[in-house]
C-alpha positions as a printed Julia matrix, in Angstrom:
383×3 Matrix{Float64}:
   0.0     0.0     0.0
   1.67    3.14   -1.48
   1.14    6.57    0.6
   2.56    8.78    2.92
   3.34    7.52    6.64
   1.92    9.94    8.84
   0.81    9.8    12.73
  -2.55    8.82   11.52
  -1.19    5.71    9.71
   1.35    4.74   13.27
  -1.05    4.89   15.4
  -0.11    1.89   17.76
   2.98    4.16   18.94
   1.31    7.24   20.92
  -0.53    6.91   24.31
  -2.06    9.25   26.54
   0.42   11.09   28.97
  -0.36   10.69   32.48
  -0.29   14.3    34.36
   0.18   13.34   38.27
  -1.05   16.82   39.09
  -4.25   15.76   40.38
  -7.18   18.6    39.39
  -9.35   20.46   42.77
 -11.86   18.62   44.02
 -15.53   19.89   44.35
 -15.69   21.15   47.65
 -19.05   22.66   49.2
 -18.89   25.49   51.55
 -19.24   24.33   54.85
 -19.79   27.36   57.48
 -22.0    26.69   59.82
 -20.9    25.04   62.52
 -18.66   28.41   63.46
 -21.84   30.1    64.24
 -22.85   27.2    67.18
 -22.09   27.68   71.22
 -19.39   24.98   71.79
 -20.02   22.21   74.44
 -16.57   19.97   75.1
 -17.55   16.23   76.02
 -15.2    15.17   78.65
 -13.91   11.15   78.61
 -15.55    8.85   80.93
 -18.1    10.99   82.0
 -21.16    9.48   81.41
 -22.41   11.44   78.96
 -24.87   10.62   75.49
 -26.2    13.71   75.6
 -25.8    17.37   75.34
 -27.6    19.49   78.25
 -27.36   23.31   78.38
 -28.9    25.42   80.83
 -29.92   29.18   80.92
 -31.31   31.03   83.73
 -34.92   33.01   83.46
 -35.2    36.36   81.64
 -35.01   39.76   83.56
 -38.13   40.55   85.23
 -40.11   43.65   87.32
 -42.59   41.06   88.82
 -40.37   40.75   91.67
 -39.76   44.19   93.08
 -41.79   45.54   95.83
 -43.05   48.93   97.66
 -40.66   48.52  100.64
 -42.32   49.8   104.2
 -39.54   51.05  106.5
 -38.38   48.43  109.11
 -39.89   45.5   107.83
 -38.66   43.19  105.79
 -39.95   41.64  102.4
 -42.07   38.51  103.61
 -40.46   35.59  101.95
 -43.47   34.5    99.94
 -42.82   37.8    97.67
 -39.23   36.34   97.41
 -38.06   36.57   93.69
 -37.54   33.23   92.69
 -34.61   32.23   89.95
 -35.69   29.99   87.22
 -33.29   27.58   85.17
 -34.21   25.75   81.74
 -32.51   22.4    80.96
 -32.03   22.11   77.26
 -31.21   18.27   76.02
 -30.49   16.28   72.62
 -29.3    13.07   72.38
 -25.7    12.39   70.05
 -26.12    9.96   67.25
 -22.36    8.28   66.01
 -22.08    8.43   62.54
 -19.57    6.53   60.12
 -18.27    6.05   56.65
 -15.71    3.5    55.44
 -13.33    3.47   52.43
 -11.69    0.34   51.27
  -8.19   -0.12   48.91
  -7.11   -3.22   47.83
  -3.59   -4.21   48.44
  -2.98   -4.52   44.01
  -3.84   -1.25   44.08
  -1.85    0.17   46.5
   1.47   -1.77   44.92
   0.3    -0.03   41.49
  -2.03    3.13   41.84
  -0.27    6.23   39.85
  -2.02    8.44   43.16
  -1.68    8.12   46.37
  -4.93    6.74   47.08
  -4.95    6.24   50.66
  -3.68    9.73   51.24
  -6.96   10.69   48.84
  -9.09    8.42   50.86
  -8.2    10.28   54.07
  -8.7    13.37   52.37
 -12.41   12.13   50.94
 -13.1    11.05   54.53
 -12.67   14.1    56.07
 -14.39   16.74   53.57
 -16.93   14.07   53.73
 -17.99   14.2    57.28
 -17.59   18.3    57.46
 -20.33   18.19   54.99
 -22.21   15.5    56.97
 -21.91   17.4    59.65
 -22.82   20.59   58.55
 -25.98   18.79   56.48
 -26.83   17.88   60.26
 -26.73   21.63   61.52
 -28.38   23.21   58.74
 -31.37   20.34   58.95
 -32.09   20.87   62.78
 -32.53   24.34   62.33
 -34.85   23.96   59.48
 -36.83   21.33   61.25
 -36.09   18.72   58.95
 -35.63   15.04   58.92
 -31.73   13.72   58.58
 -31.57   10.03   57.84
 -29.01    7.91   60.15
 -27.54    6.83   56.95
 -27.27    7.63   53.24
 -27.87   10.58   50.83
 -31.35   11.61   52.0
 -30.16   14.68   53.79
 -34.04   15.67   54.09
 -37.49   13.98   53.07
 -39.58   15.4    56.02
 -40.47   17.66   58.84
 -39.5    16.04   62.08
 -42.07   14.87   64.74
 -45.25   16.53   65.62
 -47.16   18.93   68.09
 -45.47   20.91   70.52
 -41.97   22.63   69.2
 -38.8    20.89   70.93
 -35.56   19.83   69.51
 -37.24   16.85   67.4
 -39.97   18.88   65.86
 -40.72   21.07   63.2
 -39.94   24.83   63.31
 -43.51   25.78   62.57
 -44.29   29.08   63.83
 -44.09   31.95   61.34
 -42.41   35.14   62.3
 -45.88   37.02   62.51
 -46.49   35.35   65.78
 -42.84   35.68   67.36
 -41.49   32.8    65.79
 -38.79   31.62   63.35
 -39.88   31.68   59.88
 -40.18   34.53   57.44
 -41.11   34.68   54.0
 -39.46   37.06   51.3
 -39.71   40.47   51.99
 -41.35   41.08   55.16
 -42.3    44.73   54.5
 -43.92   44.01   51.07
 -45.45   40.34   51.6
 -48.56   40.35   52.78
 -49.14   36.28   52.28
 -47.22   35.27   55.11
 -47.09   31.24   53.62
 -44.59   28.91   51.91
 -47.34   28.43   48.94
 -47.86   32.1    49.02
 -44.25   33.1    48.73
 -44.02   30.46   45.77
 -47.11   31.57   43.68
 -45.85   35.32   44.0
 -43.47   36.48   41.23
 -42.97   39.81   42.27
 -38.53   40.07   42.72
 -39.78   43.36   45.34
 -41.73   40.64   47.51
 -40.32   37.42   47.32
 -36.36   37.9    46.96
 -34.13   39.06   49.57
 -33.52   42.83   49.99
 -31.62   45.41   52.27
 -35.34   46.33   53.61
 -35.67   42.77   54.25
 -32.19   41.96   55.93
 -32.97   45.35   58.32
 -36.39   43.77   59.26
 -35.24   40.16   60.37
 -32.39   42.04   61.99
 -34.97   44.04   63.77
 -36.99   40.89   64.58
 -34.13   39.63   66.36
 -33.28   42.91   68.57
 -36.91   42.63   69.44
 -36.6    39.35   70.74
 -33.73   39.97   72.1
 -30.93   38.1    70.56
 -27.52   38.77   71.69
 -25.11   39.96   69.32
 -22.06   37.66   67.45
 -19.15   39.95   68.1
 -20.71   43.1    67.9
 -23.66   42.43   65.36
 -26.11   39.67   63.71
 -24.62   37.32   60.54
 -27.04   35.8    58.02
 -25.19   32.36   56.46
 -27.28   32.47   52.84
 -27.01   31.23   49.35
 -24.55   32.64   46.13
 -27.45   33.35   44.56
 -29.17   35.16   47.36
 -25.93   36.91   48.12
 -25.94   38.25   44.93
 -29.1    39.58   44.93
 -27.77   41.82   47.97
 -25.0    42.4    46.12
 -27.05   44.7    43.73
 -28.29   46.92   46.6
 -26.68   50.59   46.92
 -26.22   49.51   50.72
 -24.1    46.68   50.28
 -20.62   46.82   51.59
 -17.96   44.22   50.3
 -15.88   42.8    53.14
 -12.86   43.74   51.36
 -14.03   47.42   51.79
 -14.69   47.95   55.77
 -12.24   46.59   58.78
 -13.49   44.28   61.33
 -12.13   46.14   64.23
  -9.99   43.35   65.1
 -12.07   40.25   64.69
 -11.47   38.03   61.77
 -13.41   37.35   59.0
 -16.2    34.44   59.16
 -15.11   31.67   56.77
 -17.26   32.44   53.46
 -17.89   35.98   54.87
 -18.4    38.33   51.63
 -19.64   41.17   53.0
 -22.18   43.24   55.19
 -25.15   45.42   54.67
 -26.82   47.59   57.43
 -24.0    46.32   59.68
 -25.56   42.62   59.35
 -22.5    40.55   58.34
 -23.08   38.38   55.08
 -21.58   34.33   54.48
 -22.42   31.96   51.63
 -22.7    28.59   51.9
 -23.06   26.21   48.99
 -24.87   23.21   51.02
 -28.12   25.36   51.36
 -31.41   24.04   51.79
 -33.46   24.55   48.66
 -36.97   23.26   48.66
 -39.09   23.27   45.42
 -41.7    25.81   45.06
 -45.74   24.02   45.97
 -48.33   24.95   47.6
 -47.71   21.93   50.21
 -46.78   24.03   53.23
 -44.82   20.42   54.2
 -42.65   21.13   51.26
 -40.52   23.48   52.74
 -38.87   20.87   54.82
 -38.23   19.03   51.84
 -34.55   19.19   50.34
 -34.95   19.07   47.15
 -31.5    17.25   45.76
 -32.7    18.21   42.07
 -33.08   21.63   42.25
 -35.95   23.44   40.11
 -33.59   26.66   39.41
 -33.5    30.06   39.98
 -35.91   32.56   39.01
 -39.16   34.23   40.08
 -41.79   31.88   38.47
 -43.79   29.67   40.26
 -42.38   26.01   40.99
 -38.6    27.4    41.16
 -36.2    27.4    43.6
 -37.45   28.69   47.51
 -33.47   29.02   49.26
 -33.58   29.04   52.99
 -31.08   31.41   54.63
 -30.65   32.09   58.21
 -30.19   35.24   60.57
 -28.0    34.51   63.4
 -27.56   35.97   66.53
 -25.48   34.38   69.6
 -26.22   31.21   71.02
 -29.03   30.29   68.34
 -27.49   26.76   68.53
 -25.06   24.37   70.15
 -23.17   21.57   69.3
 -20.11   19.33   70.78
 -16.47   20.38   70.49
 -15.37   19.3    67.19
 -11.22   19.44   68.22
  -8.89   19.21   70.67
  -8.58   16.2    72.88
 -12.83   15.65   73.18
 -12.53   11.51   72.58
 -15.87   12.08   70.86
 -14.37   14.6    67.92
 -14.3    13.53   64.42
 -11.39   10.75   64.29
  -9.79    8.97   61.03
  -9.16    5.07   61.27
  -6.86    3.5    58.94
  -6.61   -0.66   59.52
  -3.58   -1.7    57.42
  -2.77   -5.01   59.47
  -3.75   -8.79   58.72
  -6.68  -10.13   61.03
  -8.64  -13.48   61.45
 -11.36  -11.18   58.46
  -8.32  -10.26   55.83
  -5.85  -13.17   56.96
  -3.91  -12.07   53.94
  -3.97   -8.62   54.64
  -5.44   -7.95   51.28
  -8.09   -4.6    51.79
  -6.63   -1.7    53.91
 -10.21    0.64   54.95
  -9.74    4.19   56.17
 -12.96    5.21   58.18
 -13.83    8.06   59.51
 -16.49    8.16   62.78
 -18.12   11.12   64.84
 -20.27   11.32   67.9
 -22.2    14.23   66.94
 -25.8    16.57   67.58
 -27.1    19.96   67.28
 -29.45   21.37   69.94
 -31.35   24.45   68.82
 -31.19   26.98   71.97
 -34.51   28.17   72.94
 -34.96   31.37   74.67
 -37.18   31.96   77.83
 -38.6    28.78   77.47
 -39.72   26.25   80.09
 -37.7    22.61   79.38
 -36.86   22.05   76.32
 -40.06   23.19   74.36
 -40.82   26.87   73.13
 -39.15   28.26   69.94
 -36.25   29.25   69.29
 -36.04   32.97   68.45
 -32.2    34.06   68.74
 -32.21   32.94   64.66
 -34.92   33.41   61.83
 -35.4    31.04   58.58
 -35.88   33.22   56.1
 -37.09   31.88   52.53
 -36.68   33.99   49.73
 -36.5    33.26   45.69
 -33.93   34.86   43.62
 -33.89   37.01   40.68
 -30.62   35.15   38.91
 -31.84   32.37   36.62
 -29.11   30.13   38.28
């Protein structure tokens, strides 16, 4: 066969070069868990649960007309009150497995990227598991459903469902408070106006406002809301925004994922947002919606949950230092009576873990929580 010999015709001779620079893996934005009041688990103490306590709230029914000379009769005596707040910990676990072939051959270093997996893996377990309990919904003791359900039923504790809307001194808000008369989950998704259903500096100042009135203590110096890109960017458009890279923080460091502030209320994104698809199902909203409908105004799209923070909204165990409950990595890389041949090494990683939602002025562990709002909103990108 007469021709010309080109790289076409030799074919057999080239292969595919092998870069060892491995490419970024997806990460989500995890942030939550630096917004939650800290409770260290100490070793061999007996202890499957988290309990905080808060004493009552100030009160005038106390104080009394004093006559001179005699004293207050101890029936008028002001007594102190103390709330227990409780949640039991769950232990959660994941388990990686690498044959020993691969090991002896892999072009990676796989158990190094196994560790690696474990660990991102569990921060987003973890923050799944905060961002759920304040919603109110369900998180499965294993797998991917991260939400199919609103927990429990009738009164409001740490198992149930956040359902009190914001009108009545709870938790939830919808859109644009100022502008949005329907106060509903199906009202907020049939409504296509961006003025009352996406988030705006009028609507950041009256959740902030919300929480003063409830009296929420400040996180250092001022509320945060933790909130989608794509809500972020919506206050992004506002002539009050303020990027972070354009005030000082008076000597506190930045949140992780902060971008920015507007009336003073400090701004983070977080990619592992709870998105629930537009119905007019009020259970929806404690749906996580996996497959997301989209951005946009329309009816059916995306409803984003974002939350207003002020101090102590939440608590959860010590995550580091020497707690014997923190997150720990396992490697097994020796023969046993299972792998005789020692033939599989298995990195795990385990956690002992719960998040308590802190209710204020509350008697046990009912009442709601009002030191943080859920505020649902659309958004006007197409995202």
């Amino acid at each position: 066969m007469a021709g010309v010999t080109s790289s076409t015709t030799l074919t057999n001779q080239f292969q595919n070069y092998f870069s060892k620079e491995l490419l970024s893996i997806v990460q989500q934005e995890t942030i939550l868990d630096q917004f939650g009041m800290k409770a260290p688990i100490p070793k061999n103490n007996g202890n499957k649960a988290i309990s905080m306590f808060r004493f009552g709230a100030p009160s005038i029914g106390g104080v009394q007309s004093l006559t001179e000379g005699t004293a207050i009769s101890s029936a008028n005596y002001r007594q102190l009150a103390l709330n227990k707040l409780d949640k039991s910990l769950a232990q959660y676990g994941q388990v990686i497995g690498l044959t020993d072939i691969l090991r002896a051959t892999d072009l990676f270093n796989s158990l190094q990227q196994a560790t690696k997996t474990s660990g991102l893996d569990m921060a987003l377990w973890v923050d799944s598991v905060i961002r759920n309990t304040l919603i109110g919904s369900n998180l499965t003791a294993s797998g991917s459903s991260i939400g199919s359900a609103a927990e429990g039923s009738g009164t409001f504790d740490n198992s149930d469902a956040c359902n009190t809307a914001a009108g009545s001194g709870g938790i939830k808000v919808y859109g644009n408070p100022a502008t949005l008369t329907t106060q509903t989950f199906s009202g907020l998704n049939t409504d296509t106006t961006a003025a009352n259903t996406t988030m705006t500096a009028s609507a950041v100042l009256d959740s902030m406002t919300r929480l003063k009135r409830n009296r929420a203590p400040l996180i250092n110096g001022g509320y945060v809301l933790a909130t989608d890109p794509r809500v972020a960017r919506d206050l992004m458009r506002d002539s009050d925004w303020l990027n972070a890279s354009n005030y000082g923080n008076k000597g506190q460091p930045f949140y992780k994922g902060e971008v920015g502030s507007i009336y003073g209320c400090r701004v983070v994104t977080q990619t592992n947002s709870f998105v629930s698809t537009g119905s007019g199902t009020a259970g929806d909203e404690f749906v996580y919606q996996a497959t997301a409908a989209g951005g946009g105004l329309g009816t059916g799209k995306d409803i984003i949950a974002s939350f207003f923070f002020g101090n102590e909204a939440f608590g959860i165990p010590a995550l580091t230092g020497d707690d014997p409950l923190s997150p720990k990595i396992v490697i097994t890389d020796t023969p046993d009576k299972s792998d005789p041949l020692n033939q599989l090494v298995t990195v795990g990683v385990k956690l002992y873990f719960a998040t308590l939602r802190l209710a204020a002025g509350n008697t046990g562990s009912t009442g709601n929580p009002t030191w943080y709002l859920v505020h649902r909103t659309k958004t006007s990108t197409t995202l």
